[in-house]
MARLOPA-302210 format. One record per atom (N, C-alpha, C): x, y, z; residue in one letter. Coordinates in steps of 0.1 Angstrom, whole numbers, plus 2048, in hexadecimal, padded with zeros to 3 digits. Layout:
residues N
XYZA ...
//
This chain:
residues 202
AAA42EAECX AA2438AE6X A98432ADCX A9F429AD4X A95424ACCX A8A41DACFX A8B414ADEX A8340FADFX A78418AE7X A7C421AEEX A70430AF0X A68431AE5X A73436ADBX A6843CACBX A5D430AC6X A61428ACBX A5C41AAC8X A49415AD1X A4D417AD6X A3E419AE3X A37425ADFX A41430AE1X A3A43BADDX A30439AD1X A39439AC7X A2E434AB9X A2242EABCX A28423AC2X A1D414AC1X A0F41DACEX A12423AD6X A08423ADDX A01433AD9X A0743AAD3X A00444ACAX 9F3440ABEX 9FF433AB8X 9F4431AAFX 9E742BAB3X 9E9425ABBX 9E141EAC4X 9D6425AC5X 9D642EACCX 9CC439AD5X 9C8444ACFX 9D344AAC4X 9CD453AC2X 9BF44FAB5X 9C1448AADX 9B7440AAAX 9A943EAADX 9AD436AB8X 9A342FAC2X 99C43FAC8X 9A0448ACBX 9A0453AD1X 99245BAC7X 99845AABEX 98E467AB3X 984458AAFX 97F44EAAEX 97B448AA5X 96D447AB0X 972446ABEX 968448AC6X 965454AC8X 964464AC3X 965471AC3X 957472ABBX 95A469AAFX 955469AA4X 949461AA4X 947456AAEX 93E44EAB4X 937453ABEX 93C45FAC4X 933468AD0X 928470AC9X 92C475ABCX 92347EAB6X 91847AAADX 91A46AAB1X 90D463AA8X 903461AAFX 903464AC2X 8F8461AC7X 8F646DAC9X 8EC46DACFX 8E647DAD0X 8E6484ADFX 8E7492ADAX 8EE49AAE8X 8E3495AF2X 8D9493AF5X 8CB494B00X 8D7485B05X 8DB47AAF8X 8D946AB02X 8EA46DB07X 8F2477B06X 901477B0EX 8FC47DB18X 8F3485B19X 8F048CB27X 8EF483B31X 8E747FB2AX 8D9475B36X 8E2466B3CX 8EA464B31X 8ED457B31X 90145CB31X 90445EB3CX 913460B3AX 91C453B3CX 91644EB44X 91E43EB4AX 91F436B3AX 912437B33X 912430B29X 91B430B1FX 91A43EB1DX 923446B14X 931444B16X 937444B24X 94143EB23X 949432B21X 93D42BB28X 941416B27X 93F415B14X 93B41FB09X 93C41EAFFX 94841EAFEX 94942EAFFX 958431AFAX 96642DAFDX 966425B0AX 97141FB0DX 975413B07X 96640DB05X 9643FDAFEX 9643FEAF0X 96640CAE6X 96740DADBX 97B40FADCX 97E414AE1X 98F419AE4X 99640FAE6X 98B408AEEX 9953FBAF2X 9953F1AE4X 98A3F1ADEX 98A3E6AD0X 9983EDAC9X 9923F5AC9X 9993FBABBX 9AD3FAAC2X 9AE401AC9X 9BB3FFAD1X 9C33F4ACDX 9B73E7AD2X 9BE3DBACFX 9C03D4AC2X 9B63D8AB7X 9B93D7AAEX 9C73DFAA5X 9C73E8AA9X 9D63EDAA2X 9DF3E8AABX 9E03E4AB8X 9E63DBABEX 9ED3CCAB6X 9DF3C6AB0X 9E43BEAAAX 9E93BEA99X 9E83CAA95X 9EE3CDA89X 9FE3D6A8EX 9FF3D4A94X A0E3DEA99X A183DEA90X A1E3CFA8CX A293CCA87X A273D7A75X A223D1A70X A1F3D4A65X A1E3EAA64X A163EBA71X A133F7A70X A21403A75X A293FCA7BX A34401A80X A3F3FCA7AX A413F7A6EX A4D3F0A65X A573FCA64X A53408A5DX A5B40FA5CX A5C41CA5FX A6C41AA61X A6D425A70X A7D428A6CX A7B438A6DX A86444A68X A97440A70X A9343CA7CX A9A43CA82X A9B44AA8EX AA144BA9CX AA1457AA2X AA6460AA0X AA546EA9CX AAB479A96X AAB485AA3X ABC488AA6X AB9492AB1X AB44A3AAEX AAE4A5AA0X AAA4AEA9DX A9D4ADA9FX A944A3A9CX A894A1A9DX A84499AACX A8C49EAB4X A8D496AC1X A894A5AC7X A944B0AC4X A904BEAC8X A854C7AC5X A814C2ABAX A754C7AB0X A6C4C2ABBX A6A4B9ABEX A654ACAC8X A614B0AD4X A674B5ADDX A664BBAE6X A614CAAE8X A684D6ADAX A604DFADCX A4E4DFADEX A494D7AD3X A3E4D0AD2X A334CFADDX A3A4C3AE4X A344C0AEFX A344C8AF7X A444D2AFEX A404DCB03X A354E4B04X A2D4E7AF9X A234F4AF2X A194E9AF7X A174DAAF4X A0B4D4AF4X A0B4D3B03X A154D3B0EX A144D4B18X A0B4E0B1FX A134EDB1DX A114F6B1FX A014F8B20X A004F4B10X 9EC4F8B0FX 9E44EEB1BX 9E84DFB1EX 9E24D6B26X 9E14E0B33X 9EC4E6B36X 9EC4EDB44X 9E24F7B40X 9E34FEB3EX 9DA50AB39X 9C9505B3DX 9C74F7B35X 9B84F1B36X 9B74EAB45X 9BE4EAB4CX 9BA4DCB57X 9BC4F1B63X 9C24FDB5BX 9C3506B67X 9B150EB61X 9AD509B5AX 9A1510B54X 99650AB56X 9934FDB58X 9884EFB59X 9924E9B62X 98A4E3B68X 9894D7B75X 9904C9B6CX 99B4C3B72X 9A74BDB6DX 99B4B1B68X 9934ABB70X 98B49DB6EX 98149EB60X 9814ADB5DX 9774AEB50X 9824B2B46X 98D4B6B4EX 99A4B4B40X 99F4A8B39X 99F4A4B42X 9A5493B40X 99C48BB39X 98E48DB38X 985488B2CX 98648AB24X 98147EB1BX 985488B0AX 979490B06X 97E494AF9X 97849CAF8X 96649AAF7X 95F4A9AFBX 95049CAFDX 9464AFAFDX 93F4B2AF5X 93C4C0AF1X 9344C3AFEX 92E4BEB06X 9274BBB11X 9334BFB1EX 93D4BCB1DX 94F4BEB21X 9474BDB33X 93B4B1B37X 93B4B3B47X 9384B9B4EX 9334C8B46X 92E4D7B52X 9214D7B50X 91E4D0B47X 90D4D2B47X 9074DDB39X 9114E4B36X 90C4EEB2BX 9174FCB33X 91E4F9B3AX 921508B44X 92C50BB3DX 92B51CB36X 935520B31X 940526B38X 94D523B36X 957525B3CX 95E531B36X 96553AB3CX 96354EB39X 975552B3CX 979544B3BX 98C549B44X 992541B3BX 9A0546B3BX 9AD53DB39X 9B153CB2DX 9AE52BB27X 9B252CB15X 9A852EB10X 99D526B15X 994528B0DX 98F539B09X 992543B0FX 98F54CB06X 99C555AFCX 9A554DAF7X 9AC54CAF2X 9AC540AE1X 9A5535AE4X 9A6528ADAX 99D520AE1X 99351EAD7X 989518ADAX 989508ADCX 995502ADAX 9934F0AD9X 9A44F3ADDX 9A94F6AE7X 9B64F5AEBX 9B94E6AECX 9B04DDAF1X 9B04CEAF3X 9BA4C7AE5X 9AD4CBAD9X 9B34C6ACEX 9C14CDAC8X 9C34D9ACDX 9D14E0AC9X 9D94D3AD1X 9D64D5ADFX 9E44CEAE1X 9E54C0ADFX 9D94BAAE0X 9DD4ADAD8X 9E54A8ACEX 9E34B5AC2X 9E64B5AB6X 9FA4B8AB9X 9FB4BEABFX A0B4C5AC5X A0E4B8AC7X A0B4AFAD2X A0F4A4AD9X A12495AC9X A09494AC5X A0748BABDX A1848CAB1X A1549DAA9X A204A1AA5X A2F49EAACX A2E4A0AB6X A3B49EAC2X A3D492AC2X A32487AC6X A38479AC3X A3A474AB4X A3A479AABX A36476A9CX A4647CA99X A4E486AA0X A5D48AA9AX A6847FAA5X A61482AB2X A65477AB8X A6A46AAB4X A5D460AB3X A62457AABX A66451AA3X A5F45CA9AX A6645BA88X A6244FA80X A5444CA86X A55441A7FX A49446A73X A4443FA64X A3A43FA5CX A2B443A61X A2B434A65X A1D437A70X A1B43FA74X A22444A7FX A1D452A87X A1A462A7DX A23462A71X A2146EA6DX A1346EA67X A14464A63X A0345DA59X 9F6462A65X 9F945DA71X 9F0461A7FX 9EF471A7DX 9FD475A83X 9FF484A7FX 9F948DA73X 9FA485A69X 9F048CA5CX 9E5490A5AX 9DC483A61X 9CC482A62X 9C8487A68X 9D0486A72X 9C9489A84X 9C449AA7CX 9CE4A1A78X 9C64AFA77X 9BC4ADA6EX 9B44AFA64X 9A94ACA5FX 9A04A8A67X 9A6497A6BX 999495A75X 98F49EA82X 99F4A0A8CX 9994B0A93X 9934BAA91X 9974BBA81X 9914C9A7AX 9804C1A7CX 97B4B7A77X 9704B2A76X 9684B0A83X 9714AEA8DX 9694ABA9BX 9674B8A9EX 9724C2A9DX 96C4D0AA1X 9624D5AA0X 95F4D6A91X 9554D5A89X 9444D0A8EX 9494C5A8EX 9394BEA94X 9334C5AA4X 93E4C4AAFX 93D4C9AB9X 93E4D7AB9X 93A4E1AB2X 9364EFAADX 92F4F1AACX 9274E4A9FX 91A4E8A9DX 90E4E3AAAX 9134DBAB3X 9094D9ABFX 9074E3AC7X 9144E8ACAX 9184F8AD1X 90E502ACEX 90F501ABFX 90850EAB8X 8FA50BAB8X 8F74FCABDX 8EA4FEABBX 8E14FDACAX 8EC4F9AD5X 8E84FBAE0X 8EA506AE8X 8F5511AE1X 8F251DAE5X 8F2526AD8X 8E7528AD2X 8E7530ACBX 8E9541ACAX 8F2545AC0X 8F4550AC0X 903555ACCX 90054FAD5X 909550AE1X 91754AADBX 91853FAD8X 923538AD1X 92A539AC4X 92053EABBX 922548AAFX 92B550AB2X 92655AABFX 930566ABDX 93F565AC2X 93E55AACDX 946554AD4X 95254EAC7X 94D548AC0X 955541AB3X 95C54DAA8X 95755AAAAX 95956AAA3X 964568AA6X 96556AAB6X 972571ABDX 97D568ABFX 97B55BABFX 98A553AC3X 98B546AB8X 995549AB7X 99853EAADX 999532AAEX 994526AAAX 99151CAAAX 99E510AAEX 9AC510AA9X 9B5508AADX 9C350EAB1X 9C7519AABX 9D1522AAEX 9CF52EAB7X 9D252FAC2X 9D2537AD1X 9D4544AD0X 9CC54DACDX 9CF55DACBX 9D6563AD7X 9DF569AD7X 9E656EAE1X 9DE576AECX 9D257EAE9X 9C8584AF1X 9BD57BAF3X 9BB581B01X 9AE57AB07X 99F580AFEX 995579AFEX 989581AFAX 97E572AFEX 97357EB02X 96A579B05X 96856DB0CX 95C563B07X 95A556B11X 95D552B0BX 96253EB10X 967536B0AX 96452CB14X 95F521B0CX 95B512B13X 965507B11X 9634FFB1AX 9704F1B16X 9624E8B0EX 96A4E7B00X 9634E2AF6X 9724D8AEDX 97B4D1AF5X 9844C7AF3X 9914D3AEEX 
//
């Protein structure tokens, strides 16, 4: 078991990282050059994930020194978690097309601008980043180590910030439309009722 919680960690911290830092590197070029230029946009973002990956790669020791040990309360905590973070992934791959789910996040999200009117999305507007955020948590009780909670800490703020940026593109490539759209559904927590439209926007 420890050596599960052990990987786990190490390749969480890894990615999740590498994950948002290229998120954060998508919104410096401008919406016209991700259109036009997707192949590009990707050999970026892979080749930015992979630096970065490897670099906490080779800080591992140091960054994974201390560690709680496995707790089978936080093992169950653990699983409820991921369950929920499961749950939402299904929801998004039965609402959008699995191959534009499995991208990360990208405000463009592959349809061209086409808003999507079913499922979670008109329920929680960034279900993506909900369940990531479930998942990350889940491996962060899992395997109890420093690092990950520290991962677990940021990561919300940071999301809160990516959401953020990728809103204001929204709002400004469909104006008024997406405004009202942002009225009715809540932004990371899943209102029990359906309402209105809803796009895959991560």
């Amino acid at each position: 078991m420890g050596t599960l919680a052990y990987y786990s960690a190490l390749v969480t911290v890894m990615a999740v990282p590498a994950a948002l830092l290229s998120l954060f590197a998508l919104n410096l070029l401008s919406p016209e050059w991700r259109r036009t230029r997707p192949a590009a946009v990707r050999i970026l973002r892979v080749g930015l994930i992979l630096l970065v990956m490897g670099a906490v790669f080779m800080a591992r020791g140091p960054l994974l020194r201390l560690h709680f040990g496995v707790k089978l309360p936080l093992v169950v905590g653990a699983i409820v978690l991921f369950g929920i973070s499961s749950y939402l992934r299904a929801m998004i791959f039965k609402a959008i097309p699995a191959t534009t789910a499995l991208e990360l996040a990208d405000p463009d999200g592959g349809r061209g601008g086409e808003l999507c009117t079913k499922g979670i999305y008109s329920r929680v507007r960034h279900p993506g980043y909900a369940a990531m955020a479930l998942a990350v948590g889940a491996v962060a009780l899992f395997a109890n180590y420093a690092a990950m909670y520290a991962v677990a800490v940021f990561y919300v703020p940071l999301i809160y910030l990516a959401a953020r940026l990728e809103e204001r593109e929204l709002r400004e490539r469909f104006p008024g439309e997406y405004g009202a759209y942002c009225e009715r559904v809540p932004r990371f927590l899943p209102r029990l009722t359906r309402s209105g439209s809803a796009r895959r926007s991560a």
